[in-house]
N, C-alpha and C positions, 0 to 999 in steps of 0.2 A: 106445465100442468102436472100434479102431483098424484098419484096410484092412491084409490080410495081403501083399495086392498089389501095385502099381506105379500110380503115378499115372497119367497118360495124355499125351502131347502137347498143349499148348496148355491144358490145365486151369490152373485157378485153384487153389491150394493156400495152407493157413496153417500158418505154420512158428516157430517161435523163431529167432532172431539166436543160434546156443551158439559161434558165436568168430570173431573179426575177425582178416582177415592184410589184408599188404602186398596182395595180389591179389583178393583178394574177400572172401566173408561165407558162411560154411558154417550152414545151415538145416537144423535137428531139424523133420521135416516133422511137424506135431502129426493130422493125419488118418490117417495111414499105419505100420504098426508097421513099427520098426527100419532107416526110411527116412531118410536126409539127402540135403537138395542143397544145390547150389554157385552163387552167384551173381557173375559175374565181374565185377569193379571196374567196368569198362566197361557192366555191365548193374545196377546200386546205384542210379545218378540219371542224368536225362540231362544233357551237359555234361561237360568236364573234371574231374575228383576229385581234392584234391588229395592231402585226407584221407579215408579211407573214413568215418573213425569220426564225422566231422561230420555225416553223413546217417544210420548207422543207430547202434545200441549191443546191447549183450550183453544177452541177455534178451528185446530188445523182439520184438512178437508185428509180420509182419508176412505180407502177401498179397505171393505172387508167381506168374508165368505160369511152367509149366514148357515150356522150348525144347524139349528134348531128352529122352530116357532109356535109359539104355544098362545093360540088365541084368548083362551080361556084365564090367563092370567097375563093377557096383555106382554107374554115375553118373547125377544126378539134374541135368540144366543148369537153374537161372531166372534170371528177370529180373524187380528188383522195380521198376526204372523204368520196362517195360510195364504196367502197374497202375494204371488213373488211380481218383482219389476214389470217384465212385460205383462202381465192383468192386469197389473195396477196401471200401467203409461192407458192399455188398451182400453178399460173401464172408464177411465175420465175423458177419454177422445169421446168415446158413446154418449157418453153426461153430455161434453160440450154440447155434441149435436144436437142430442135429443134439445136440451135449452133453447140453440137455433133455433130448431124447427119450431118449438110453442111458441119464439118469439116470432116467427113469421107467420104462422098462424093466428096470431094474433093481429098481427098488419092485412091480414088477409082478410080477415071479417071481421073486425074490431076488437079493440080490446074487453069490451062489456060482451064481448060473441056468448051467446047462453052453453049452456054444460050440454045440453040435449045436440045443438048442433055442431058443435066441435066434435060431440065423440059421432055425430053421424058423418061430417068428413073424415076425422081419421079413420073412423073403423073402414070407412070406403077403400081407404089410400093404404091403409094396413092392409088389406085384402089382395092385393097387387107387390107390394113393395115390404122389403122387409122393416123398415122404420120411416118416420114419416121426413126426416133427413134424405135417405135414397129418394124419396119420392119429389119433394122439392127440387133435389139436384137433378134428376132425371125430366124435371119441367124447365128448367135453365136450361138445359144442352138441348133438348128433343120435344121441346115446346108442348101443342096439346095432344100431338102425337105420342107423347110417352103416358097419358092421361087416358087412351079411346078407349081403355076396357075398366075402367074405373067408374064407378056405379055411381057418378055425381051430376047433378043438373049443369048445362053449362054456363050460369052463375058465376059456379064455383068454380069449375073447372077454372075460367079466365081469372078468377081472384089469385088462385094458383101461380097459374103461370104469368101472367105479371107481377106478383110478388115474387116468384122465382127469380124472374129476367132481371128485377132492381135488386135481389138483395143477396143472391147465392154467389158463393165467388166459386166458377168450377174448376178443379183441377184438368191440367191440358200438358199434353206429350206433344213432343218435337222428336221427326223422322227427319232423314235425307238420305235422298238418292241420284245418283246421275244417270243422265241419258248419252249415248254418242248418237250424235246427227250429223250424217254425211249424204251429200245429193252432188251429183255430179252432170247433172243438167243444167241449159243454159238461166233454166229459172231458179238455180239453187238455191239462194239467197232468199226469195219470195217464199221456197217451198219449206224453206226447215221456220220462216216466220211465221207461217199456217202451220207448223208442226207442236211449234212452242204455244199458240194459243189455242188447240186441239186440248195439251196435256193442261194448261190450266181451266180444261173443262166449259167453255163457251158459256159460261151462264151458269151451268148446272152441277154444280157442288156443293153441298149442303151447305145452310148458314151455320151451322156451326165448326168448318171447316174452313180454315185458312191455308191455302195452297199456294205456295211461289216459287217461279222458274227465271234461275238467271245465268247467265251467262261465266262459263267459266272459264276456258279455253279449248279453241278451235280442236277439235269435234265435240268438245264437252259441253254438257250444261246439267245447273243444279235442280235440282227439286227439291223443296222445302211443305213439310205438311205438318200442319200442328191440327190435332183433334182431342176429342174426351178423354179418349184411350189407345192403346198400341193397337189394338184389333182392327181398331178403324183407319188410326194413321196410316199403318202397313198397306189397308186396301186401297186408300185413295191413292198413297203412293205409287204402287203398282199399276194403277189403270190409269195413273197420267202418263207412267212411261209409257203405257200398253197405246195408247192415245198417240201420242208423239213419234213411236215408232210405226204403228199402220199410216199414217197423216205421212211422213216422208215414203215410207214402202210405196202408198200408193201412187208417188211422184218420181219412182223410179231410183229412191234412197233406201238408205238404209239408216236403221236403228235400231240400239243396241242398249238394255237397260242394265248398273250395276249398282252396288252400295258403296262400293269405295271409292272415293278418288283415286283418279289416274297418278302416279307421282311424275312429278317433272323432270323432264330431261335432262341431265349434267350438260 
């Protein structure tokens, strides 16, 4: 969905190349409905030009700063040799998304969805989240829990978040850690089995966490956590050793949590 508005001073904007002159490069601004700017020969590449067209072509998608804006004659000034690589790589990841997101938004209340209630769920979900991307991704991983302070009927909320659940792909980190498990009781064997299904958390590790503990050798064993983010991997991690090692402690074992593998004995 496209900004009825004006861009803003100094914004970063993604535009199409729709026609090369003697003098510059005229920009179909692609975030802005029924916007174009102008980027002055002098503002295309730094350096002499001799050719415009050897720097950009017709069609191509490019990021540029906007100088200037001037409602009153309809003029948009950029510059696309302000624009170094990383705002430019940075800028088009944002497009993507933001693209994403209207297109889910669209699966989410249909494509004919009216203007009035799209911007009443975005403005909701803008209101919490900095783009309605974050907001989708945050309904993938943390269901309508990431949604309870968000000012929407729960309709919508569940349009949300089952469009999140089938169409967001989330990004996910992978932890490991090991445990040592030693019990030197006659139940040993029984007591570090109760230890190992302690640290995979009996049931209660969030669904969006995948935790696996295997065997690696004797006293060792692995942990395996993949979640959203490191903040959360790191925790799970930790309180399934923390788990595993009270579960044998309290069986008259011991346990002992580290990151690195033991190296093997020559």
């Amino acid at each position: 969905m496209k900004y009825s508005g004006w861009p803003e001073q100094g914004e970063l904007v993604v535009g199409d190349v729709d026609e090369i002159t003697d003098f510059g490069v005229f920009v179909d601004l692609d975030e802005y409905e029924d916007k174009r700017g102008l980027a002055h020969i002098s503002e295309v590449a730094s350096g002499w030009i001799k050719n415009v067209r050897d720097h950009v072509r017709e069609g191509q998608t490019v990021v540029a700063k906007v100088l200037d804006v001037d409602k009153e004659s309809q003029q948009v000034d950029l510059s696309i040799k302000d624009v170094n690589e990383h705002q430019r790589k940075e800028k088009i990841q944002e497009w993507k998304n933001s693209q994403k997101a209207d297109n889910w938004m669209q699966i989410a209340f249909g494509e004919d969805v009216a203007d009035e209630r799209y911007s009443e769920v975005a403005n909701a979900l803008l209101a919490e989240f900095e783009s309605l991307y974050d907001a989708f991704e945050s309904a993938a991983i943390h269901g309508d829990e990431a949604l309870e302070d968000v000012d929407l009927d729960e309709e919508a909320i569940d349009a949300i978040v089952e469009t999140a659940r089938d169409n967001v792909s989330v990004p996910y980190v992978n932890v490991t850690g090991y445990v040592d498990l030693e019990c030197p009781t006659g139940d040993g064997v029984d007591d570090i089995k109760a230890a190992l299904q302690a640290a995979e958390g009996n049931g209660e590790v969030p669904e969006e966490v995948d935790l696996e503990v295997g065997y690696v050798g004797s006293p060792e064993y692995r942990i395996k956590v993949r979640a959203p983010d490191y903040k959360t991997a790191e925790r799970h991690l930790e309180q399934a050793a923390e788990r595993a090692a009270d579960s044998i402690e309290a069986a008259g074992g011991a346990g002992q949590y580290h990151r690195e593998r033991h190296e093997e004995e020559e």
